[in-house]
C-alpha positions as CSV (number, residue, x, y, z in Angstrom):
1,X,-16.6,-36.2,-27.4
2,X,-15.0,-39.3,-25.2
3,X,-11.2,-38.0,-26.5
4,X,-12.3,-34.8,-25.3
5,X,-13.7,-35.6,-22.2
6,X,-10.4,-37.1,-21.5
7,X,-7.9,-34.5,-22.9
8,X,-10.2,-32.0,-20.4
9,X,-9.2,-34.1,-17.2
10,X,-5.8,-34.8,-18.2
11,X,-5.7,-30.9,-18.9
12,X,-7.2,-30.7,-15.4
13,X,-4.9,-33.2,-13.4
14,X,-1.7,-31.4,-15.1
15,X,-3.4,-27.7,-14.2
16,X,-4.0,-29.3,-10.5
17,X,-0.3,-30.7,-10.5
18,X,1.1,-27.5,-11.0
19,X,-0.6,-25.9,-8.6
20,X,0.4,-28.2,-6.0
21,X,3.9,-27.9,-7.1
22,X,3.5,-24.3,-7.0
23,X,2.7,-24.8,-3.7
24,X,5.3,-26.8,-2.5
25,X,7.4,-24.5,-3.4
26,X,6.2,-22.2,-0.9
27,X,6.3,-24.6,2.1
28,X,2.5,-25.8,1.9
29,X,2.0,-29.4,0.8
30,X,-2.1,-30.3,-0.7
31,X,-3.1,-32.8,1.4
32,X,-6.7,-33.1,0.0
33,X,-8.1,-30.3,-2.1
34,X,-6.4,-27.0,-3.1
35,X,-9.4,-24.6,-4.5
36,X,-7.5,-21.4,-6.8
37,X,-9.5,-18.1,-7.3
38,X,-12.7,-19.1,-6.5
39,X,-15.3,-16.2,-7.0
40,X,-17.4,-14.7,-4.3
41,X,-20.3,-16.7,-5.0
42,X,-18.2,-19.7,-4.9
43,X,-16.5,-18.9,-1.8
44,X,-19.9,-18.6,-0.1
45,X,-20.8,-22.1,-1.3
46,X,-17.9,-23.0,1.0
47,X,-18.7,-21.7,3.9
48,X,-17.2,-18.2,3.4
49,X,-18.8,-15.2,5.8
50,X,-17.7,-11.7,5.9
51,X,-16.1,-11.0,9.2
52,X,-16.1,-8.7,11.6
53,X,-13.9,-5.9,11.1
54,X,-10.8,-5.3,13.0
55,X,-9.0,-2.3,14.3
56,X,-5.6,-1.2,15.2
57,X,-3.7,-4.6,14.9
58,X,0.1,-4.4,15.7
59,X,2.0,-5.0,11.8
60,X,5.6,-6.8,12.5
61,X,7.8,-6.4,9.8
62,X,11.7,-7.5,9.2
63,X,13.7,-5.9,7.2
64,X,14.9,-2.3,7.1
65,X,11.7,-0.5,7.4
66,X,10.9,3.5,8.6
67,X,7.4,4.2,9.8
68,X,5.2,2.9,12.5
69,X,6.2,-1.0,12.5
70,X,6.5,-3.3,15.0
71,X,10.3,-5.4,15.0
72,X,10.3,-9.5,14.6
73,X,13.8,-11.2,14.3
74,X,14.5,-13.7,11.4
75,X,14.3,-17.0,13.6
76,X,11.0,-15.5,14.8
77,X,9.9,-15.1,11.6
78,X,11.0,-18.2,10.3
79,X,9.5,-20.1,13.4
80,X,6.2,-18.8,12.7
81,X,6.4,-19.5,9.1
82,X,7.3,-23.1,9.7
83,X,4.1,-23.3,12.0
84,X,1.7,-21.2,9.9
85,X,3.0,-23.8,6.7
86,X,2.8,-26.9,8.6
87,X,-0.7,-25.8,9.5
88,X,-2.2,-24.9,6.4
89,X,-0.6,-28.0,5.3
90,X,-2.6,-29.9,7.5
91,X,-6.1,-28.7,6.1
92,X,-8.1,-30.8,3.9
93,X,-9.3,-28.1,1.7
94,X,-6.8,-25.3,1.0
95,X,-7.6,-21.8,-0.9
96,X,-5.3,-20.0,-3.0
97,X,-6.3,-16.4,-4.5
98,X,-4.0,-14.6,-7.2
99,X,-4.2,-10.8,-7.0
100,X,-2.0,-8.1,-7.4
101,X,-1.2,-4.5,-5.6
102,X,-1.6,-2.3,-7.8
103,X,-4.0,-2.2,-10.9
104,X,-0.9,-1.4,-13.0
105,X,0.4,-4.2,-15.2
106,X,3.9,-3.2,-15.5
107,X,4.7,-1.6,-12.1
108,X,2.4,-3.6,-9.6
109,X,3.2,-6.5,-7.2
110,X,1.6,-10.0,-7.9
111,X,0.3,-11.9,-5.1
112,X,-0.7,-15.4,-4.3
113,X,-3.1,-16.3,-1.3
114,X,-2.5,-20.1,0.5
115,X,-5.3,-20.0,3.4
116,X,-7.1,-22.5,5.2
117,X,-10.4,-20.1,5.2
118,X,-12.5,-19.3,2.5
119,X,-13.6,-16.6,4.3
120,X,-10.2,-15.1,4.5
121,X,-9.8,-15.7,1.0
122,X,-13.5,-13.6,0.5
123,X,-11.8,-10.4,2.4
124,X,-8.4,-10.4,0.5
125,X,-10.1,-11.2,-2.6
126,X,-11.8,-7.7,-2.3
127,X,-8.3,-6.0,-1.5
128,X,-6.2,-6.9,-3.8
129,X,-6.5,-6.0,-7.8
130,X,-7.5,-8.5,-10.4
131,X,-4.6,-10.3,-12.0
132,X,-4.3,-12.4,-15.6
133,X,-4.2,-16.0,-15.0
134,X,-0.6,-17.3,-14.5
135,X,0.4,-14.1,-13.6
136,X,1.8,-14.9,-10.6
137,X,3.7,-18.3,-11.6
138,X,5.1,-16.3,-14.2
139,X,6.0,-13.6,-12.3
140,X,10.2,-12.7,-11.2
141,X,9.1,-11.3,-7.8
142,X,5.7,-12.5,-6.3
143,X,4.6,-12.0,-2.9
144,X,3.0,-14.6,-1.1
145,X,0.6,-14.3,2.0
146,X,-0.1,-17.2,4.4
147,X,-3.5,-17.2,6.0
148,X,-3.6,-19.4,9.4
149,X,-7.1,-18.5,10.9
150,X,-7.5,-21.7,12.4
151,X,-4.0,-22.1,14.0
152,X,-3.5,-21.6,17.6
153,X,-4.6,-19.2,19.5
154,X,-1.1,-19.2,21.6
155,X,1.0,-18.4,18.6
156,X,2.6,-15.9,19.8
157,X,3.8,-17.5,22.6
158,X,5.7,-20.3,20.7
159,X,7.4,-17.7,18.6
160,X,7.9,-15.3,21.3
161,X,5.6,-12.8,20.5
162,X,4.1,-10.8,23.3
163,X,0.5,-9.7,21.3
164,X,-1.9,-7.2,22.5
165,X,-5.1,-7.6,22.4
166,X,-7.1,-9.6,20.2
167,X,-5.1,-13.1,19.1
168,X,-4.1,-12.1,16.2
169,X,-1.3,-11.6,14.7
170,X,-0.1,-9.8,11.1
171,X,4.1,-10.3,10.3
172,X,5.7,-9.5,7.2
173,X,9.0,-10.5,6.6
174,X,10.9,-8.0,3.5
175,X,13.5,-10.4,2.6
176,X,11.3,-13.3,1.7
177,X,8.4,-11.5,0.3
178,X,6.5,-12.7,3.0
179,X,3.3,-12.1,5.1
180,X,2.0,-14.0,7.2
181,X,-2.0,-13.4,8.9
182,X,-3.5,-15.7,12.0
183,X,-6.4,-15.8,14.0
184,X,-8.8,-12.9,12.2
185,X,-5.9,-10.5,11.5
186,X,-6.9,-10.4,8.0
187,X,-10.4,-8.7,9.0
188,X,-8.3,-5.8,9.7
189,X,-7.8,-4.4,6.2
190,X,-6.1,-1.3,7.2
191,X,-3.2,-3.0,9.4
192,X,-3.3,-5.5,6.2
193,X,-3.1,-3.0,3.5
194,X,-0.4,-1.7,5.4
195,X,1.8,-4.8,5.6
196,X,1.1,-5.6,1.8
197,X,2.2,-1.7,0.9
198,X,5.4,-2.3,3.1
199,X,5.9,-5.8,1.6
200,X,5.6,-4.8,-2.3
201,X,7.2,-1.3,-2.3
202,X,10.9,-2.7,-3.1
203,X,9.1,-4.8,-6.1
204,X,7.0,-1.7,-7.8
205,X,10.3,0.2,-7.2
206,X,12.2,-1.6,-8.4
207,X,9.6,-1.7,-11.8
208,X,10.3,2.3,-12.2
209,X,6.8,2.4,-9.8
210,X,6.1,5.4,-7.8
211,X,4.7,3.8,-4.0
212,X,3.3,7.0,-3.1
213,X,1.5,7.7,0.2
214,X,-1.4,9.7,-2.0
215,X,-4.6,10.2,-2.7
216,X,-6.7,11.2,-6.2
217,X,-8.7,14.3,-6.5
218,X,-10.6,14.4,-10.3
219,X,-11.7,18.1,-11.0
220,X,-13.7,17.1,-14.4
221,X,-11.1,16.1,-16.9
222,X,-8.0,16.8,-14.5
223,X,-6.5,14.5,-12.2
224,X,-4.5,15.6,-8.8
225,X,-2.1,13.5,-7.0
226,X,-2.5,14.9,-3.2
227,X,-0.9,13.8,-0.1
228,X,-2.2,15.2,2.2
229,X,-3.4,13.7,5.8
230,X,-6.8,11.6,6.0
231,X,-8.4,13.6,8.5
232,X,-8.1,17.1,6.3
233,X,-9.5,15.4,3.2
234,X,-12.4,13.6,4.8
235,X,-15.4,15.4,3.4
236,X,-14.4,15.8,0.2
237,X,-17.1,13.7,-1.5
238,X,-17.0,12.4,-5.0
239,X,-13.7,14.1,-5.4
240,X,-11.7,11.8,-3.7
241,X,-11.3,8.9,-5.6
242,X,-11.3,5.6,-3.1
243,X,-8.2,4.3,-2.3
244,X,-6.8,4.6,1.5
245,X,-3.2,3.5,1.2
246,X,-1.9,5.3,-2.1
247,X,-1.2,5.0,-5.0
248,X,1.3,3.7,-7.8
249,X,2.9,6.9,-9.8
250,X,4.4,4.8,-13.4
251,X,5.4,6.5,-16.4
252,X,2.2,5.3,-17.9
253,X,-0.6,6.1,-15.4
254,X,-1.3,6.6,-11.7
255,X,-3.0,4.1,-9.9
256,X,-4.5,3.1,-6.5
257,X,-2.5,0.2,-4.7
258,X,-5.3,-1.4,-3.4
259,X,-9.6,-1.7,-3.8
260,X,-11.8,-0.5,-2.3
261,X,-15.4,-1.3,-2.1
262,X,-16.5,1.7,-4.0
263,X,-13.9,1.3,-6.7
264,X,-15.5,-0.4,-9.5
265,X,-13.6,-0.5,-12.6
266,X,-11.9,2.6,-12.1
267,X,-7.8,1.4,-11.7
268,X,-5.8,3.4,-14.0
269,X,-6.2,7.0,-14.2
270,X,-4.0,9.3,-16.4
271,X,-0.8,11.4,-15.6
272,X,-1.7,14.1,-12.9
273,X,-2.3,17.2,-14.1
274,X,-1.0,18.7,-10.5
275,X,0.9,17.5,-7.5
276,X,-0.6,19.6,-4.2
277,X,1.1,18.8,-1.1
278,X,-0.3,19.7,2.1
279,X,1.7,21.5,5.0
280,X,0.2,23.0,8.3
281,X,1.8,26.0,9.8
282,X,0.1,28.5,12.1
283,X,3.2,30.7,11.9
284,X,1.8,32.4,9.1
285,X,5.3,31.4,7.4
286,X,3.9,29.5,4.6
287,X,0.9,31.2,2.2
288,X,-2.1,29.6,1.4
289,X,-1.4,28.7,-1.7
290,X,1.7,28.9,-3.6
291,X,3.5,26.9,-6.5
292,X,6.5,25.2,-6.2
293,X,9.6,24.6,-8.5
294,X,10.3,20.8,-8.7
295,X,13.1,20.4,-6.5
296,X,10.7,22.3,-4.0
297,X,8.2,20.0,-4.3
298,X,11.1,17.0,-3.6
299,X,11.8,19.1,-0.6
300,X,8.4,19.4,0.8
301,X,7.8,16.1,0.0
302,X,10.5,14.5,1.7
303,X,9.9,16.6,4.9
304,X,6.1,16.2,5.3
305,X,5.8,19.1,7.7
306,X,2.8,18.9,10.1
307,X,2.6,22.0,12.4
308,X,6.1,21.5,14.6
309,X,5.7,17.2,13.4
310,X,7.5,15.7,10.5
311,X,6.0,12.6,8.2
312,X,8.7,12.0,5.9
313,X,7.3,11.5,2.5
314,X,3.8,11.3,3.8
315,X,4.1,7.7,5.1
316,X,2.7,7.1,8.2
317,X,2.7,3.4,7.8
318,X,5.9,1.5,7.7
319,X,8.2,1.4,4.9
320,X,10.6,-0.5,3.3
321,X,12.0,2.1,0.6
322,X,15.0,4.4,1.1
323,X,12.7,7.6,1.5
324,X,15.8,9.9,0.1
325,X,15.9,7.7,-3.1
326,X,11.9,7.9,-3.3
327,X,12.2,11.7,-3.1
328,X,14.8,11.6,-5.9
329,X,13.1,9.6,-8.3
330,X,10.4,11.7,-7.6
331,X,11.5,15.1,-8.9
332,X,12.9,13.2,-11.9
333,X,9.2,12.5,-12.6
334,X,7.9,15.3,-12.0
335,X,10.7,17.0,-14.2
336,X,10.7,14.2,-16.9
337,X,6.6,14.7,-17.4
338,X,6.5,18.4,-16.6
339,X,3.8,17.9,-13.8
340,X,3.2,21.1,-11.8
341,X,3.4,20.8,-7.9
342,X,1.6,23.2,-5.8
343,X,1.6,23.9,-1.4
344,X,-1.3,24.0,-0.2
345,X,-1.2,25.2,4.2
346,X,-4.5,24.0,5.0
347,X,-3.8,25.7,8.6
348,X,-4.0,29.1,7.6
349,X,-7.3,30.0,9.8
350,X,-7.5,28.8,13.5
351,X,-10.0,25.4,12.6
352,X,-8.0,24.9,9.6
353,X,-9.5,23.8,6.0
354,X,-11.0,20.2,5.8
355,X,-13.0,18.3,3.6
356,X,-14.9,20.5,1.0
357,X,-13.4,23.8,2.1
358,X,-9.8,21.9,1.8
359,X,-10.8,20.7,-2.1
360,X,-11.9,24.3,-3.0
361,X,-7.9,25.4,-1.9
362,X,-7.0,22.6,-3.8
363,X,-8.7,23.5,-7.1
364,X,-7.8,26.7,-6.9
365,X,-4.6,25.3,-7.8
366,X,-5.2,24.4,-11.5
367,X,-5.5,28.3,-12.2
368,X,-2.6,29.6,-13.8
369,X,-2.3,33.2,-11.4
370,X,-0.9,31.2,-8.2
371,X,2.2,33.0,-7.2
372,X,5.7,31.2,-6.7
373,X,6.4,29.8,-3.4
374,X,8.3,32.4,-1.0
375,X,8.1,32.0,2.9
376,X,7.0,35.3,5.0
377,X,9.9,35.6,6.9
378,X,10.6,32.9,10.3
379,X,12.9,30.7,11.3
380,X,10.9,27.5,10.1
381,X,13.4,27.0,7.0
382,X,16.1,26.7,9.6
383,X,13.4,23.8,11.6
384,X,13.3,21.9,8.3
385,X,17.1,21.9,7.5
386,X,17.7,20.9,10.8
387,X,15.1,17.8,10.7
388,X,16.2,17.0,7.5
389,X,20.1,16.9,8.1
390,X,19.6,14.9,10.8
391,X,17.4,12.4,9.4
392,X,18.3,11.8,5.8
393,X,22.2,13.7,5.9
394,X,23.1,15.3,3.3
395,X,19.9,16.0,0.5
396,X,20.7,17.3,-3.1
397,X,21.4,20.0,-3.6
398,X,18.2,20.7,-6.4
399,X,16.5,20.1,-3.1
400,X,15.5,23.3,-1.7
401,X,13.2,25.0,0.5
C-alpha cells in the first residue's frame, strides 16, 4: 500500500507538472495552485456563483472576419494578452476547464480555460461540450480562452479600447486562436458563443466541418437542418432542438456547437433528412413552398435574402470563413449525401408565419408533392445577382437562382 501511496503522488506531481508546463506555454505561470476541470459541485466549494447575465457586449475580433464584429489591431491585442496573462499569473489559485465546440469528435474545436474565477469557469463549463481527458494537450489546433474577471476595471484604457457600457470587455484574436474575457464579459453567453463560433470556424473547417448558422427541427424520426432567423422560429416548441449558435454539418452527423441548458445528452444527431431555408418576400415572387435543386439551395444559401436585406449564409454574427468557399463545400454535401433542400417564404401573408405556424410550413416539406422552385415573375433575381456580384464576384456557375 506504502509503494502505492507513493507511485499515486509521484503520478500526481508529474500530472501537476504537466499542466503547469501546459500552461506556460500559453503565457500563464502557476504561482500557487492550478485546479483543472473541476465539476460544478466542486466549483461551488470554491466560491463559484452563477452570475448575472449580460447583454449586448461589443465582440472584438482580428483577423479577416465578415459579420457584425468590432476591429482590434495586433499590438492591441497582444497588449491586452500580455496584461490579461500577467494577471492571471499573479493569482494564487488558477482554474483551467477542457471543453470543446462542438459535440463532434472529429470535426469540433478543443478548448482550454486559464481563469482566475471559479465562477467563470462554472458559466463556460455549461457552454462548451465535454471533451476526453488530454484532449486538448493532444490536440494540433486548440483554442485557448483567458478569463481576467478580477483585472482592472480600466483595461481598456491601457490598450486603447474605447468600451461601452458595462467594463467588460470580450476580444478574440483569429491568428492565435485566442480569446480573451475581463471584467463579467463571460456572463454574456451570447456575445461569448459568438466569439468562440468566430474563433473555431477555421479549425472545424478545416476538419471537413460544416460551421453552419442553423438550427434542428426533429419531426419523429426525421431530422431538418433550418436556417432560418430566431425571431420566425421562436415558438416552435419541442421541435426546436436547443442550440442558439448552429451547428456543425460532418460527414458523420450534425451537431450543435455549443450547450445549452436544456441539452442533456442529446449532441449528435443523424444526417438531415431536409435542408429548408427561409427567405422573406412580400413581392409575391417566391411561393410558399418550393424545392430546390442543389446548386439552388448554395445560391439561396449564400444570399440569405430577408425582405430587401441580405445575411450572407445566415450569419449574423462575425465570421472568420470565406463564405463563397462555405457555400461551395456546401452543395458538395448536400450532393455527396443526396439531402434534399426546400424554400420555405415565411412572408407570404401580411404578419408572416412564426413559431408553430412556421414549423407546420416547414413539415410540409418532407411530403414528396412540393413543386420545383420557379419565381412568379419580378425583377428580384436581378436584386440578388446584383448583391451577389458585388459581394462575393464571380459565384459558380452550378450556382443559380
Amino acid at each position: 500500500m506504502r509503494i502505492l501511496r507513493l507511485l499515486h503522488r509521484s503520478s500526481v506531481r508529474e500530472f501537476c507538472g504537466g499542466l503547469n508546463w501546459g500552461l506556460a506555454g500559453r503565457g500563464v505561470i502557476v504561482k500557487d495552485k492550478a485546479f483543472q476541470n473541476l465539476n460544478s459541485s466542486q466549483l461551488y466549494l470554491h466560491g463559484a456563483t452563477v452570475a448575472e447575465s449580460l447583454s449586448g457586449l461589443a465582440v472584438y475580433v482580428r483577423g479577416n472576419v465578415t459579420g457584425e464584429a468590432c476591429k482590434i489591431s495586433k499590438p492591441q491585442f497582444g497588449k491586452l494578452l500580455k496584461q490579461v496573462t500577467n494577471h492571471i499569473s499573479s493569482m494564487s489559485n488558477i482554474y483551467v476547464h477542457d471543453g470543446a465546440v462542438g459535440s463532434s469528435l472529429k470535426a469540433g474545436a478543443k478548448v482550454r480555460v486559464i481563469s482566475d474565477s471559479p465562477s467563470a469557469v462554472l458559466s463556460l463549463s455549461s457552454i462548451l461540450w465535454g471533451t476526453p481527458t488530454r484532449a486538448v494537450s493532444h490536440d494540433s489546433r486548440p483554442l485557448t480562452v483567458y478569463v481576467a474577471t478580477s483585472i482592472s476595471p480600466d483595461i481598456g484604457d491601457i490598450i486603447g479600447l474605447e468600451l461601452k457600457g458595462e467594463n467588460a470587455l470580450i476580444a478574440a484574436d483569429i491568428e492565435r486562436s485566442s480569446l480573451v474575457l475581463c471584467g463579467n464579459a463571460f456572463s454574456d453567453s451570447n456575445a461569448t458563443k459568438q466569439a468562440l463560433a468566430a474563433l473555431s470556424g477555421p479549425v472545424i473547417f478545416a476538419r471537413r466541418g460544416l460551421p453552419l448558422s442553423a438550427r434542428l427541427l426533429v419531426f419523429g424520426d426525421s431530422v431538418l437542418l433550418l436556417f432560418a432567423p430566431e425571431d420566425t422560429i421562436k415558438g416552435c416548441g419541442d421541435l426546436l432542438v436547443p442550440g442558439d449558435i448552429g451547428v456543425i454539418l460532418s460527414s458523420e452527423a450534425v451537431a450543435p456547437l455549443f450547450q445549452t441548458g436544456s441539452s442533456g445528452s442529446s449532441n449528435l444527431f443523424k444526417l438531415p433528412a431536409a435542408v429548408v431555408l427561409a427567405t422573406f418576400d412580400s413581392s409575391g415572387v417566391i411561393p410558399s413552398v418550393s424545392k430546390l435543386a442543389p446548386g439552388q439551395a448554395a445560391y439561396h444559401f449564400l444570399a440569405g435574402y430577408q425582405n430587401g436585406k441580405f445575411m450572407p449564409a445566415y450569419s449574423k454574427g462575425p465570421s472568420s470563413i470565406d463564405l463563397l468557399e462555405l457555400a461551395k463545400e456546401f452543395l458538395l454535401k448536400l450532393k455527396d449525401d443526396r439531402i434534399s433542400s426546400y424554400l420555405v417564404n415565411a412572408n407570404g401573408g401580411e404578419k408572416g408565419a412564426t413559431g408553430k405556424d412556421f414549423a407546420r410550413l416547414v413539415e410540409s416539406t418532407l411530403s414528396n408533392n412540393i413543386p420545383p422552385f420557379q419565381a412568379k415573375g419580378g425583377n428580384l433575381q436581378d436584386t440578388y445577382k446584383s448583391f451577389l456580384s458585388s459581394r462575393f464576384g464571380e459565384v459558380p456557375e452550378e450556382f443559380s437562382f
